[in-house]
mmCIF file of the N, C-alpha and C atoms, coordinates in Angstrom:
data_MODEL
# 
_entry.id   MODEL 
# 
loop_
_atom_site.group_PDB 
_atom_site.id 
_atom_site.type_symbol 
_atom_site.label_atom_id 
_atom_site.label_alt_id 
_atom_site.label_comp_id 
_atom_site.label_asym_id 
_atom_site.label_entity_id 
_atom_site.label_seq_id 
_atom_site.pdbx_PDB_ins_code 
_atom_site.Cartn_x 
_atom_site.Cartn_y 
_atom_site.Cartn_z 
_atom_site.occupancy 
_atom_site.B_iso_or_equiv 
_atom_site.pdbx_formal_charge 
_atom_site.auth_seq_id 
_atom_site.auth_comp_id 
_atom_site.auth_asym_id 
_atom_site.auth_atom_id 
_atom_site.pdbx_PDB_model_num 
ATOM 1   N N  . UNK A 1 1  ? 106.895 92.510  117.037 1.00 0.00 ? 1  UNK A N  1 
ATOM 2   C CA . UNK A 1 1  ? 105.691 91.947  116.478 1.00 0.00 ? 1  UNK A CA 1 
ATOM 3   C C  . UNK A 1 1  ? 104.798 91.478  117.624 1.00 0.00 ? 1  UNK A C  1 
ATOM 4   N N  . UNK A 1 2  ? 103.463 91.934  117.784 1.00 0.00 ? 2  UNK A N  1 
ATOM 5   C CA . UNK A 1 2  ? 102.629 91.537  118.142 1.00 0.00 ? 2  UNK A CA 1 
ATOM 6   C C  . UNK A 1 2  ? 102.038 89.963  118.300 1.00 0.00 ? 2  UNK A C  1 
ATOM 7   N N  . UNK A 1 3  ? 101.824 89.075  119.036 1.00 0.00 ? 3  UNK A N  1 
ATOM 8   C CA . UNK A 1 3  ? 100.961 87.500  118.537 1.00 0.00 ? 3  UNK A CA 1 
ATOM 9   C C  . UNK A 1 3  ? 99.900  87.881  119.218 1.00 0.00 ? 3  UNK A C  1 
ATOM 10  N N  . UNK A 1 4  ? 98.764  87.494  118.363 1.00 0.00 ? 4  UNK A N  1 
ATOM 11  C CA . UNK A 1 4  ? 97.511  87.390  118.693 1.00 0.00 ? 4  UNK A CA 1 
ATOM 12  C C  . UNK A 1 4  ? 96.972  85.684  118.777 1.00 0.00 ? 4  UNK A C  1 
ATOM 13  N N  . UNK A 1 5  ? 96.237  85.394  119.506 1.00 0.00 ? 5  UNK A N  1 
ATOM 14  C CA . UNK A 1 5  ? 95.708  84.067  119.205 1.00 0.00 ? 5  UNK A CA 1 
ATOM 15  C C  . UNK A 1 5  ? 94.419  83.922  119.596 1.00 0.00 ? 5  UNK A C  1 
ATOM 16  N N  . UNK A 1 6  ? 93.439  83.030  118.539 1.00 0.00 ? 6  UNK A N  1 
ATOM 17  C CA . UNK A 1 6  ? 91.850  82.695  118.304 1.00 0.00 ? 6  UNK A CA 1 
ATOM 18  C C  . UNK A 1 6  ? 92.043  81.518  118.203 1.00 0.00 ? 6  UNK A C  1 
ATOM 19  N N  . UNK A 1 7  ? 91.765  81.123  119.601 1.00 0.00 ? 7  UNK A N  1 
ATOM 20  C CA . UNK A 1 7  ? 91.566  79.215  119.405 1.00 0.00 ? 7  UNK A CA 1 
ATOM 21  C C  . UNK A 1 7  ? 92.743  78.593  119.038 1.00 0.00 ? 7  UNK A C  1 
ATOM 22  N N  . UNK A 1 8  ? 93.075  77.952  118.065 1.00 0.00 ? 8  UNK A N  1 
ATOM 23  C CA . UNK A 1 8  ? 94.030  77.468  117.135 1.00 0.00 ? 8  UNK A CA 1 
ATOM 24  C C  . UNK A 1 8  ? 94.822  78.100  116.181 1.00 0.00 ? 8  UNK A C  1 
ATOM 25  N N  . UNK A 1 9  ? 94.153  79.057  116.015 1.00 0.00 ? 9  UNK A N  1 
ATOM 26  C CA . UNK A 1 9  ? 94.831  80.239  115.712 1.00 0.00 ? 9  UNK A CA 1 
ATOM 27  C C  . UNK A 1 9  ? 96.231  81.498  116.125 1.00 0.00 ? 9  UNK A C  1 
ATOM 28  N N  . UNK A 1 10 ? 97.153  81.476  115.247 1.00 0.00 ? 10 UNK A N  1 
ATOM 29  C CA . UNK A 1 10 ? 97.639  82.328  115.794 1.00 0.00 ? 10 UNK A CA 1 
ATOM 30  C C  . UNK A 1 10 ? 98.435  83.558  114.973 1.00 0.00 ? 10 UNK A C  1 
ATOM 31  N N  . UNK A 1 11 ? 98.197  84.938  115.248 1.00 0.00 ? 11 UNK A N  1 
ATOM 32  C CA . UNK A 1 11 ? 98.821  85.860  114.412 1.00 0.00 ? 11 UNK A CA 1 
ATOM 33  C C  . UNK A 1 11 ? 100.205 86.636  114.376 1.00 0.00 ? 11 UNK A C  1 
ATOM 34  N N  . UNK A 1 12 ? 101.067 86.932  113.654 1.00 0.00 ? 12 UNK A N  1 
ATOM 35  C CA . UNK A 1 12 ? 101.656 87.466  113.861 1.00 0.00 ? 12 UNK A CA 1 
ATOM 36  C C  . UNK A 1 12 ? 101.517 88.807  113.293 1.00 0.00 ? 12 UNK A C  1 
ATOM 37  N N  . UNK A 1 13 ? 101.408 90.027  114.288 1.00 0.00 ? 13 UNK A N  1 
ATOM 38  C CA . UNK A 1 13 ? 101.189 91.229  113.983 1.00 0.00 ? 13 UNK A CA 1 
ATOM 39  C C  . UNK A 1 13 ? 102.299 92.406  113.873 1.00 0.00 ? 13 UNK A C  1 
ATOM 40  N N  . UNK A 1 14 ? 102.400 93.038  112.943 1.00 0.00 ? 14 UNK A N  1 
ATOM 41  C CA . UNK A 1 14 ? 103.348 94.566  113.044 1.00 0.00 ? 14 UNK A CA 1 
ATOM 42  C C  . UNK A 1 14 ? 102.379 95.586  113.753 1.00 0.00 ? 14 UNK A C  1 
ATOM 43  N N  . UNK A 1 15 ? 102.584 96.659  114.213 1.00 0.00 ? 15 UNK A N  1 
ATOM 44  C CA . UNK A 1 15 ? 102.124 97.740  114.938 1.00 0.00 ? 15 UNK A CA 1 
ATOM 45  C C  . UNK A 1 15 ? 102.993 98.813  113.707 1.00 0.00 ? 15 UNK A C  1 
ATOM 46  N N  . UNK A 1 16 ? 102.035 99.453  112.896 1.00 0.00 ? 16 UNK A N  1 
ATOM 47  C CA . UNK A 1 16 ? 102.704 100.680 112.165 1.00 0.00 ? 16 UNK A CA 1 
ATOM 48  C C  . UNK A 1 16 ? 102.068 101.889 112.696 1.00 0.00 ? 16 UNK A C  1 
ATOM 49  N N  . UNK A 1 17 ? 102.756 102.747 113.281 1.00 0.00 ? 17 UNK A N  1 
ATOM 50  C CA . UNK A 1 17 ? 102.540 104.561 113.506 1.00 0.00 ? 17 UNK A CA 1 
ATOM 51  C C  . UNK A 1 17 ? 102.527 105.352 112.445 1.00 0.00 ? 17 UNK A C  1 
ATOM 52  N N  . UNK A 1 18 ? 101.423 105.985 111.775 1.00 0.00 ? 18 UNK A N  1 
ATOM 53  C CA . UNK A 1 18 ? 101.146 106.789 110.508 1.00 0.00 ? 18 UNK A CA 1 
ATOM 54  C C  . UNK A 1 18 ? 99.680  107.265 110.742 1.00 0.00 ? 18 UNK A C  1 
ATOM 55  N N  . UNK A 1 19 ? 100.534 108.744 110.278 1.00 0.00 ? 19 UNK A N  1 
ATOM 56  C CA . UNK A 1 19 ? 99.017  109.812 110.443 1.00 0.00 ? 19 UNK A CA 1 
ATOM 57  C C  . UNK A 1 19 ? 98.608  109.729 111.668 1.00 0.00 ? 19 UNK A C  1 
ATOM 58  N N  . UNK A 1 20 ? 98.784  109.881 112.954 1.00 0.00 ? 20 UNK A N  1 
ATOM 59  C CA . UNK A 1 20 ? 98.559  109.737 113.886 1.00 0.00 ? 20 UNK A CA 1 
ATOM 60  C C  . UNK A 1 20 ? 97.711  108.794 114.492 1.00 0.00 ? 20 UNK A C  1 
ATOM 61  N N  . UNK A 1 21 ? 97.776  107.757 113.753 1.00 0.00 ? 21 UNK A N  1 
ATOM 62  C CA . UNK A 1 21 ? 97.459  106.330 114.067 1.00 0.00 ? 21 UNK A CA 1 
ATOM 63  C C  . UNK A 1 21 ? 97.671  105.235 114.337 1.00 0.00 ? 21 UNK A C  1 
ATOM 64  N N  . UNK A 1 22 ? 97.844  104.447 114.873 1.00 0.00 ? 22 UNK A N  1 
ATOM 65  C CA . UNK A 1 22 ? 98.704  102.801 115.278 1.00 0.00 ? 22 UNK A CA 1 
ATOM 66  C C  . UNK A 1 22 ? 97.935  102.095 114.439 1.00 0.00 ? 22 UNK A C  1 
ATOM 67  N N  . UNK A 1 23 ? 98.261  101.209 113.289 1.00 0.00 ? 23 UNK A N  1 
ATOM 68  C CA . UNK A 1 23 ? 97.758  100.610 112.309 1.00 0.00 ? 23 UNK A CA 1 
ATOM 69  C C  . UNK A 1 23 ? 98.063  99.224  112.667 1.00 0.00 ? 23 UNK A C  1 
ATOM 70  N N  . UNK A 1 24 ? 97.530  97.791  112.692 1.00 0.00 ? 24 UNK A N  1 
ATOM 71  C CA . UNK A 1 24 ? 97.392  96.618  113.053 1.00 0.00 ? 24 UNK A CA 1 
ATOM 72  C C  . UNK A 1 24 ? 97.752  95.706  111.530 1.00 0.00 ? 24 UNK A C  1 
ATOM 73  N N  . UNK A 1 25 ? 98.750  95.338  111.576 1.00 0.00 ? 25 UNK A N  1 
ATOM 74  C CA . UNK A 1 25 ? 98.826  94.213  109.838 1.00 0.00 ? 25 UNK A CA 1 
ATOM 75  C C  . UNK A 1 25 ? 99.705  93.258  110.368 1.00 0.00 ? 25 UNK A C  1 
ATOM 76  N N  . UNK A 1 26 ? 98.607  92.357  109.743 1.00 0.00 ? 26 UNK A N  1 
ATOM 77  C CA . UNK A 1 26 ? 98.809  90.656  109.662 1.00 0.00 ? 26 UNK A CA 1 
ATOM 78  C C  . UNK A 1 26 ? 100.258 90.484  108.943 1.00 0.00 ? 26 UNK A C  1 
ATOM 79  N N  . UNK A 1 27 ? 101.438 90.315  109.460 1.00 0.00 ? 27 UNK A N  1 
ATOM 80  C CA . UNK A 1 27 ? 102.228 89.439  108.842 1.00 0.00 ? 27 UNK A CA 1 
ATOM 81  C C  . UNK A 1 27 ? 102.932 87.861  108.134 1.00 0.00 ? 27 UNK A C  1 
ATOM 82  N N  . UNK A 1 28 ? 102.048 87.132  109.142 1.00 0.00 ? 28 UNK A N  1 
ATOM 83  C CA . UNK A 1 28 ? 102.009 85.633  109.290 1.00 0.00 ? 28 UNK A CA 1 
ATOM 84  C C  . UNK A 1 28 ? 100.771 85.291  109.773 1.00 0.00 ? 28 UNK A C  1 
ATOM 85  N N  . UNK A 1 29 ? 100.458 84.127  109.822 1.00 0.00 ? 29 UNK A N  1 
ATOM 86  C CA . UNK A 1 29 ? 100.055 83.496  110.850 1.00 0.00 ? 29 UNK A CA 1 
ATOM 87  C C  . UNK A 1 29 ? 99.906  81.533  110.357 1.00 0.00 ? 29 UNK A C  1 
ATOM 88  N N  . UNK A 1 30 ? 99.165  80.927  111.280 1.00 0.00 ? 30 UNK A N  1 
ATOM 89  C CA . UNK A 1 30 ? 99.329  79.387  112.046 1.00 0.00 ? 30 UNK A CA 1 
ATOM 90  C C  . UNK A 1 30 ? 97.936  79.161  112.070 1.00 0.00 ? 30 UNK A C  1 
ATOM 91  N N  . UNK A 1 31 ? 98.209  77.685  112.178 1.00 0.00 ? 31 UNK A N  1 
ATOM 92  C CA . UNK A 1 31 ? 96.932  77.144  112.748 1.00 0.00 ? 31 UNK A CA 1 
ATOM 93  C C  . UNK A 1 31 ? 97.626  75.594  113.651 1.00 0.00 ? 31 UNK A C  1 
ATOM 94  N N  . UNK A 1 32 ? 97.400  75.371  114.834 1.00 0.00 ? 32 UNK A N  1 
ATOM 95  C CA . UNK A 1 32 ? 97.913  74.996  115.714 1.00 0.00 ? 32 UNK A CA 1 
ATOM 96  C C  . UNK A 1 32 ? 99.673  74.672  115.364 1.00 0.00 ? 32 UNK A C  1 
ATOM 97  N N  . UNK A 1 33 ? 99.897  75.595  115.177 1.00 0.00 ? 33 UNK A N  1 
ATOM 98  C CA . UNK A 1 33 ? 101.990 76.169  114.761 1.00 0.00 ? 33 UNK A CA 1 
ATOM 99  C C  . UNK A 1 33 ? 102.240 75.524  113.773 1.00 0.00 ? 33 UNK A C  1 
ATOM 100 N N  . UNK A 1 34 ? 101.084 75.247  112.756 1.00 0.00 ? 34 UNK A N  1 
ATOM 101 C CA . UNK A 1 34 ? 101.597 74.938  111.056 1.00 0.00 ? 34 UNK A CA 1 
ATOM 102 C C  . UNK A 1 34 ? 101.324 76.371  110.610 1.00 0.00 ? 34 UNK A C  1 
ATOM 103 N N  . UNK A 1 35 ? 102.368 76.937  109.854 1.00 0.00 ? 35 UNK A N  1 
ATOM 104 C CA . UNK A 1 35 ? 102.260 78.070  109.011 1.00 0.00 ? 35 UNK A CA 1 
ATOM 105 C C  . UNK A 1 35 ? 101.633 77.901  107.586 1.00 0.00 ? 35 UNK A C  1 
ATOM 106 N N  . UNK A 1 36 ? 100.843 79.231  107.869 1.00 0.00 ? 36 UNK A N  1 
ATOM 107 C CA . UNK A 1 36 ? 99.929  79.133  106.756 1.00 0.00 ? 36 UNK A CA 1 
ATOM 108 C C  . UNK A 1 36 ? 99.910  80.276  105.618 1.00 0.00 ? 36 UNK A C  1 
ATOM 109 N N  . UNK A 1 37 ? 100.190 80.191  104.311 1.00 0.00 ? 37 UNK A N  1 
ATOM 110 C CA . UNK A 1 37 ? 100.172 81.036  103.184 1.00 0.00 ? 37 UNK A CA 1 
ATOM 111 C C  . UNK A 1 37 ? 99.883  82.544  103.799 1.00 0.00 ? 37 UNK A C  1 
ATOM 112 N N  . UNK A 1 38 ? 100.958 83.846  103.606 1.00 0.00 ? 38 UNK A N  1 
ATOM 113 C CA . UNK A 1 38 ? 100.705 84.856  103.752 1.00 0.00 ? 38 UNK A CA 1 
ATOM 114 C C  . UNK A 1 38 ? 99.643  85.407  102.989 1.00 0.00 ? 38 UNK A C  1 
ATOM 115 N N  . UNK A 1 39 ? 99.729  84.946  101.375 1.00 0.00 ? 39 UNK A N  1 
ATOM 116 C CA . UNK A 1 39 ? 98.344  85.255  100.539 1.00 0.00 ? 39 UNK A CA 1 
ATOM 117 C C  . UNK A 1 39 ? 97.023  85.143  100.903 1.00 0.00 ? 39 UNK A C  1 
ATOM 118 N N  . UNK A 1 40 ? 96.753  83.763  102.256 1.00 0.00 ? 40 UNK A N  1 
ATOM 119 C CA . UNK A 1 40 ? 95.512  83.798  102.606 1.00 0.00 ? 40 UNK A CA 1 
ATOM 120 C C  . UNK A 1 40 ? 95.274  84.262  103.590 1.00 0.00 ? 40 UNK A C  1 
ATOM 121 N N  . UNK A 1 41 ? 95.658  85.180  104.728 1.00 0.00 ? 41 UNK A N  1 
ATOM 122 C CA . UNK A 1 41 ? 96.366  85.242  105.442 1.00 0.00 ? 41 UNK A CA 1 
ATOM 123 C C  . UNK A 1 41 ? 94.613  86.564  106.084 1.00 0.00 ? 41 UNK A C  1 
ATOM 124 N N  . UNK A 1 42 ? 94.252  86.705  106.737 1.00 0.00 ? 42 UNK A N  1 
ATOM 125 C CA . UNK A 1 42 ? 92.895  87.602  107.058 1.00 0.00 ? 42 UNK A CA 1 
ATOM 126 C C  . UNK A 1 42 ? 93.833  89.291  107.510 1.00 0.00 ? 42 UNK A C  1 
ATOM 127 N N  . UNK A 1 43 ? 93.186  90.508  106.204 1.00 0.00 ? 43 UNK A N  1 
ATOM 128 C CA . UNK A 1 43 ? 93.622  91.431  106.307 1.00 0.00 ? 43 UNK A CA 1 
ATOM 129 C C  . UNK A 1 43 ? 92.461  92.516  106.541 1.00 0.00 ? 43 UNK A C  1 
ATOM 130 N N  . UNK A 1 44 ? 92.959  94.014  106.558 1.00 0.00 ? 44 UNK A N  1 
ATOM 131 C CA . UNK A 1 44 ? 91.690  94.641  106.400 1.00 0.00 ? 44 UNK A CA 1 
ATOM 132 C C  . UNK A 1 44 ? 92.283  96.216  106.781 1.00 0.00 ? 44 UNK A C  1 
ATOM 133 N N  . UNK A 1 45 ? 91.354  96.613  107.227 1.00 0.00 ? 45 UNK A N  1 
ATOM 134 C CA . UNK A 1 45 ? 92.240  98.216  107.750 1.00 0.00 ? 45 UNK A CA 1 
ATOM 135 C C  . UNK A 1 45 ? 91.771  98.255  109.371 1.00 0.00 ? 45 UNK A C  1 
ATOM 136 N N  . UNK A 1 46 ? 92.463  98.036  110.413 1.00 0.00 ? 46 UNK A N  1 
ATOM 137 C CA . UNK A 1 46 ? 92.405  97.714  111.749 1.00 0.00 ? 46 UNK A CA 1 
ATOM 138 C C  . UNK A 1 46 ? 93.249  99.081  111.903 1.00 0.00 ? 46 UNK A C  1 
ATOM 139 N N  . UNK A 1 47 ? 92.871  100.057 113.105 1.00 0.00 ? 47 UNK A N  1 
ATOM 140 C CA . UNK A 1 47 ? 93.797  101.289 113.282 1.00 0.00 ? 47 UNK A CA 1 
ATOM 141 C C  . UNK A 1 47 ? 92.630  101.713 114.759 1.00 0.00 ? 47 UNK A C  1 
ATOM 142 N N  . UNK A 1 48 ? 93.733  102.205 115.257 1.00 0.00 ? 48 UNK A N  1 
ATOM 143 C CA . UNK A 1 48 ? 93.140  103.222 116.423 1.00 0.00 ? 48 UNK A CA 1 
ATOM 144 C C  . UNK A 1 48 ? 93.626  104.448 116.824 1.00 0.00 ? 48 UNK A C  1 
ATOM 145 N N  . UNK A 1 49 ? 93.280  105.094 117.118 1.00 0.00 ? 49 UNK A N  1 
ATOM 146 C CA . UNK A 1 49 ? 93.995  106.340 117.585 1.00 0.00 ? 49 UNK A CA 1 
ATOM 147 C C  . UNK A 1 49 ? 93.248  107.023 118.480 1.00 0.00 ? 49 UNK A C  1 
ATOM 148 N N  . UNK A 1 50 ? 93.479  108.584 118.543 1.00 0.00 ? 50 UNK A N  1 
ATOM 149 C CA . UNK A 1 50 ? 92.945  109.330 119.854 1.00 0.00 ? 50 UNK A CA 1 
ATOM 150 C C  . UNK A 1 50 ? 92.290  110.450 119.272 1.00 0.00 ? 50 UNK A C  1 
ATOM 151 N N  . UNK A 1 51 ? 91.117  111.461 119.628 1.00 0.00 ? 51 UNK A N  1 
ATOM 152 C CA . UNK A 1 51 ? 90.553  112.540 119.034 1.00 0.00 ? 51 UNK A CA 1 
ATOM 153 C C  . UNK A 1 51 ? 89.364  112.762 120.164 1.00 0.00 ? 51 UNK A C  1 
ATOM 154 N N  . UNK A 1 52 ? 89.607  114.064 120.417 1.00 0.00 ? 52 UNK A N  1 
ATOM 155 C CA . UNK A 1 52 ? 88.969  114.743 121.291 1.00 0.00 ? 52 UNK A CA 1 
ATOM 156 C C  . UNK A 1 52 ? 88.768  113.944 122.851 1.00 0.00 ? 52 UNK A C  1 
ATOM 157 N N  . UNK A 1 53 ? 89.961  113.786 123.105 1.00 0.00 ? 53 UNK A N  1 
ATOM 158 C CA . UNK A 1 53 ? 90.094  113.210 124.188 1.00 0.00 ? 53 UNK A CA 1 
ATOM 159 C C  . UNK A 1 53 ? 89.426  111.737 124.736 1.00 0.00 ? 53 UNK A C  1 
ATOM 160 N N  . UNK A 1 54 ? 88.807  111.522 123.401 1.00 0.00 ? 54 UNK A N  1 
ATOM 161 C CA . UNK A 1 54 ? 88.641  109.357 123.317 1.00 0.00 ? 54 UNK A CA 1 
ATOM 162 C C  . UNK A 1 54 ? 89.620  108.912 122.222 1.00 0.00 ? 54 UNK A C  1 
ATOM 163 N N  . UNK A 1 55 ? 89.189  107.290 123.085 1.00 0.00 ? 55 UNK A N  1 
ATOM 164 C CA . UNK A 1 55 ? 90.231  106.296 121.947 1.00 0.00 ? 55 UNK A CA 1 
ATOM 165 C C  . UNK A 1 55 ? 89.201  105.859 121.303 1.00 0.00 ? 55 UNK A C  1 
ATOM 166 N N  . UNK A 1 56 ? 89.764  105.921 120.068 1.00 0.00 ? 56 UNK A N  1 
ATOM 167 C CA . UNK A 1 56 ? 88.715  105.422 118.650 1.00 0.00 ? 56 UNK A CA 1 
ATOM 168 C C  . UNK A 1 56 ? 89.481  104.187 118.141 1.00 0.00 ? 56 UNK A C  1 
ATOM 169 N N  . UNK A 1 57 ? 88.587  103.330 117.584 1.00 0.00 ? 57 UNK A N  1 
ATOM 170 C CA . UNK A 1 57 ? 89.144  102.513 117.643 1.00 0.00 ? 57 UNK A CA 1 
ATOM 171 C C  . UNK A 1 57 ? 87.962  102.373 116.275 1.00 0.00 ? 57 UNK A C  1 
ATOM 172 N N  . UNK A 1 58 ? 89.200  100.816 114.544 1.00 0.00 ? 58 UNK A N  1 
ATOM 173 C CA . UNK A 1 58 ? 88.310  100.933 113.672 1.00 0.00 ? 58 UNK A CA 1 
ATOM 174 C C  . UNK A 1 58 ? 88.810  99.862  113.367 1.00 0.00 ? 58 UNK A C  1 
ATOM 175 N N  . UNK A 1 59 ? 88.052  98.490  112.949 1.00 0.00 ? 59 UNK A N  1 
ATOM 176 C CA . UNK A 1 59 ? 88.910  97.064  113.142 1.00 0.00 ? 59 UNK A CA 1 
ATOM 177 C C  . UNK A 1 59 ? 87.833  96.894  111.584 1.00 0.00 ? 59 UNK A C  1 
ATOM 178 N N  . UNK A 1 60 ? 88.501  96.605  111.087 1.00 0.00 ? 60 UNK A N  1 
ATOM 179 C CA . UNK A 1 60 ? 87.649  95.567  109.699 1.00 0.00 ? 60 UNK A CA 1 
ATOM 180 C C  . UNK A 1 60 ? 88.723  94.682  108.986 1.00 0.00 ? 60 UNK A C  1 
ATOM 181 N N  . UNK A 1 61 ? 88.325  93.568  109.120 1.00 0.00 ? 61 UNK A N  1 
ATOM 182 C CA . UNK A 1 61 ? 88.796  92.076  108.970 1.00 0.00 ? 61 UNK A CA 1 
ATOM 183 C C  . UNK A 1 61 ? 88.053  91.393  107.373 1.00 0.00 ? 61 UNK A C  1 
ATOM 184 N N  . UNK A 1 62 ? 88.731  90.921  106.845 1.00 0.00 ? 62 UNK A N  1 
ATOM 185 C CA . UNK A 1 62 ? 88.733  90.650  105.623 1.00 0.00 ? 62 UNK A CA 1 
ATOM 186 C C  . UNK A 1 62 ? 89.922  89.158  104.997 1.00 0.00 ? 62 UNK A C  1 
ATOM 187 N N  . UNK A 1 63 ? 89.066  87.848  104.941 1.00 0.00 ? 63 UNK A N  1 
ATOM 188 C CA . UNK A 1 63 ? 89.746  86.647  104.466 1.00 0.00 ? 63 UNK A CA 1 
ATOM 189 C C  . UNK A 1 63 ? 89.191  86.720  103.017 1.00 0.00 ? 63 UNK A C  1 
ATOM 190 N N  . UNK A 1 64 ? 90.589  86.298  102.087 1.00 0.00 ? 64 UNK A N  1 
ATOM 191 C CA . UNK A 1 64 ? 90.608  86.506  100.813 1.00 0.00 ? 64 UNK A CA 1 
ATOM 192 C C  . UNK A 1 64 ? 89.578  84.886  99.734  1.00 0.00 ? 64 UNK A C  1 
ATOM 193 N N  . UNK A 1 65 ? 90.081  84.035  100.973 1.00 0.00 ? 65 UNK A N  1 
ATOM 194 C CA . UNK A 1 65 ? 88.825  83.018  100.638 1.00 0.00 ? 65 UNK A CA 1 
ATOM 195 C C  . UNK A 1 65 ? 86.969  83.174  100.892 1.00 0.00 ? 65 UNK A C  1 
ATOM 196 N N  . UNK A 1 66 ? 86.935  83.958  101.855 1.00 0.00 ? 66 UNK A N  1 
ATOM 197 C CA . UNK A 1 66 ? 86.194  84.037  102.387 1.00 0.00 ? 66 UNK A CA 1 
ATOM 198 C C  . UNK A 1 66 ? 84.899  85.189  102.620 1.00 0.00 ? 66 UNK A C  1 
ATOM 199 N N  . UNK A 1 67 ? 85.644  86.333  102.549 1.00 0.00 ? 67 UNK A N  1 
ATOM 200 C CA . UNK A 1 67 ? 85.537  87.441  102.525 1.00 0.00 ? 67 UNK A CA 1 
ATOM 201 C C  . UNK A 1 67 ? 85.402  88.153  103.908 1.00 0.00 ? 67 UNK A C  1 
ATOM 202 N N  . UNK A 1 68 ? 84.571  89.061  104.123 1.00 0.00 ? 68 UNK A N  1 
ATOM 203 C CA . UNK A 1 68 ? 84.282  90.051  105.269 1.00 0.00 ? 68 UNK A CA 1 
ATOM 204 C C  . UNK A 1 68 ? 84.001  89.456  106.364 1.00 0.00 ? 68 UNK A C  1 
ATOM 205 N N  . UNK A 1 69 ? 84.818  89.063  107.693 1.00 0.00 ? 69 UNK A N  1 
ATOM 206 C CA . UNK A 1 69 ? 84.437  88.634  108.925 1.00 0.00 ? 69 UNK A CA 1 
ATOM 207 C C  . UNK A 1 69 ? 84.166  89.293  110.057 1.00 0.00 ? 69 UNK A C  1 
ATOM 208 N N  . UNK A 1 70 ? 84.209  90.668  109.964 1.00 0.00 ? 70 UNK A N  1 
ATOM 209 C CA . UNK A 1 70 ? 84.012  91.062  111.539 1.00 0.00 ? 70 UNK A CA 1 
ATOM 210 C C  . UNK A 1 70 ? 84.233  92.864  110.580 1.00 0.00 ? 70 UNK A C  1 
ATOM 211 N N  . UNK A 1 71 ? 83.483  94.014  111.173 1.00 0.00 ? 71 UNK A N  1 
ATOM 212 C CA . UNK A 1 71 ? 83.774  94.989  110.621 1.00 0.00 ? 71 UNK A CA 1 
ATOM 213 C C  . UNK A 1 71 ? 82.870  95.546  112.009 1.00 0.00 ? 71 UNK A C  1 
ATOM 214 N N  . UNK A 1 72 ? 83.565  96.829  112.912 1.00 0.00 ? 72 UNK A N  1 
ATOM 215 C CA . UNK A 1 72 ? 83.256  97.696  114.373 1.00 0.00 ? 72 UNK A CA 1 
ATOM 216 C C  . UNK A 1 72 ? 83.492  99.274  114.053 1.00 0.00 ? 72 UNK A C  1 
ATOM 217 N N  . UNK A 1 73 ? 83.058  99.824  115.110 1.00 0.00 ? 73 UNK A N  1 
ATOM 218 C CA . UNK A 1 73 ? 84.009  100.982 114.775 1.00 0.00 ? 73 UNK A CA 1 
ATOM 219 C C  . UNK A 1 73 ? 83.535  101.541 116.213 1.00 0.00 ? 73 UNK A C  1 
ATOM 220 N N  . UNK A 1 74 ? 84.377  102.187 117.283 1.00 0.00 ? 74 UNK A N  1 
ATOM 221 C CA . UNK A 1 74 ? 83.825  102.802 118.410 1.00 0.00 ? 74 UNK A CA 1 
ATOM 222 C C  . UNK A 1 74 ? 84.543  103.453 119.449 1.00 0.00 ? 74 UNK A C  1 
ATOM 223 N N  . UNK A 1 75 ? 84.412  103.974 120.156 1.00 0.00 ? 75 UNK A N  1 
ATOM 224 C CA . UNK A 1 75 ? 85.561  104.450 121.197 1.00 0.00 ? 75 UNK A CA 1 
ATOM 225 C C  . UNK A 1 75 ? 85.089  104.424 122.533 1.00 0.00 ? 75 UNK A C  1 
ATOM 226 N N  . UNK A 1 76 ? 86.186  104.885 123.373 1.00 0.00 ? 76 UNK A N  1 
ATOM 227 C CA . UNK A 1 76 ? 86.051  104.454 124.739 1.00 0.00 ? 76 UNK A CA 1 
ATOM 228 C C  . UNK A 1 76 ? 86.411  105.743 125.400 1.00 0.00 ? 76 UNK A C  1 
ATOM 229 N N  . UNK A 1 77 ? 86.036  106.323 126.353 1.00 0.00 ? 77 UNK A N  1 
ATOM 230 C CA . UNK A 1 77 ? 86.414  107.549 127.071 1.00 0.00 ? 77 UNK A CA 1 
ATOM 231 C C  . UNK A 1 77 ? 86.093  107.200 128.594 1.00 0.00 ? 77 UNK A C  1 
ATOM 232 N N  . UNK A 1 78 ? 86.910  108.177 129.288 1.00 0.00 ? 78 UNK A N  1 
ATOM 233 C CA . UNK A 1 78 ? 87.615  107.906 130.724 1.00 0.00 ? 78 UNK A CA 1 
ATOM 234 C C  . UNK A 1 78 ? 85.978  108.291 131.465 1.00 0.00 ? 78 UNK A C  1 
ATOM 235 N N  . UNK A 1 79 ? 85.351  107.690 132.445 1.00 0.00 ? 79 UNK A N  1 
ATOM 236 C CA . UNK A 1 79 ? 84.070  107.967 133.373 1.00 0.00 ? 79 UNK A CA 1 
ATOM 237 C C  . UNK A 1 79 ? 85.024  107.399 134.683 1.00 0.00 ? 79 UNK A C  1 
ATOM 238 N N  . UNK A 1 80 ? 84.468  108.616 135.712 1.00 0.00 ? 80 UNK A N  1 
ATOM 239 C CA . UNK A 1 80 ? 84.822  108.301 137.319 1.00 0.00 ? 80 UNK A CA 1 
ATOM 240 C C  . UNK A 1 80 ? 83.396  107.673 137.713 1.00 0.00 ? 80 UNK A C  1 
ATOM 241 N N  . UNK A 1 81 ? 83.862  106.604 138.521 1.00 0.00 ? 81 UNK A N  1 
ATOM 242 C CA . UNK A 1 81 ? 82.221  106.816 139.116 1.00 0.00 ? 81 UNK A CA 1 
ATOM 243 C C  . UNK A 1 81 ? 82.013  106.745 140.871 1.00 0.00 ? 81 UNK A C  1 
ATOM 244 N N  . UNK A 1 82 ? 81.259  107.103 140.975 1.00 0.00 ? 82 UNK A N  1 
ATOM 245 C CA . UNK A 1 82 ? 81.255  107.567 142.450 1.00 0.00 ? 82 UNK A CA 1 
ATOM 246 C C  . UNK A 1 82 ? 81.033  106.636 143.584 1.00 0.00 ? 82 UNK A C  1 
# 
């Protein structure tokens, strides 16, 4: 499992491999190491993978109190520079 941490925050993450993708899901998480309800817990469809020789990358974040916090989508490819 992955930990991520935002401030006071902290996540506990699985890494799932499917469809040729590394998929990102919230299992737990804290707020300064009090555990907090998996039900409220900020989910979404977070995944990256590889295609045509970039990393793509697709993060959308979603609190069930709250709703939509952060939604990207973009990739990164290799530049030399001189």
């Amino acid at each position: 499992m992955l930990c991520e941490r935002f401030g006071p925050f902290r996540f506990g993450i699985t890494l799932l491999a499917e469809d040729e993708r590394l998929y990102f899901v919230v299992r737990n998480w804290s707020v300064l190491n009090i555990p907090l309800p998996a039900t409220w817990a900020p989910a979404g469809n977070t995944y990256e993978f590889e295609e045509e020789g970039k990393f793509r990358f697709n993060v959308e974040i979603t609190q069930p109190l709250i709703g939509t916090i952060v939604i990207y989508r973009g990739w990164l490819e290799k530049t030399f520079f001189t």
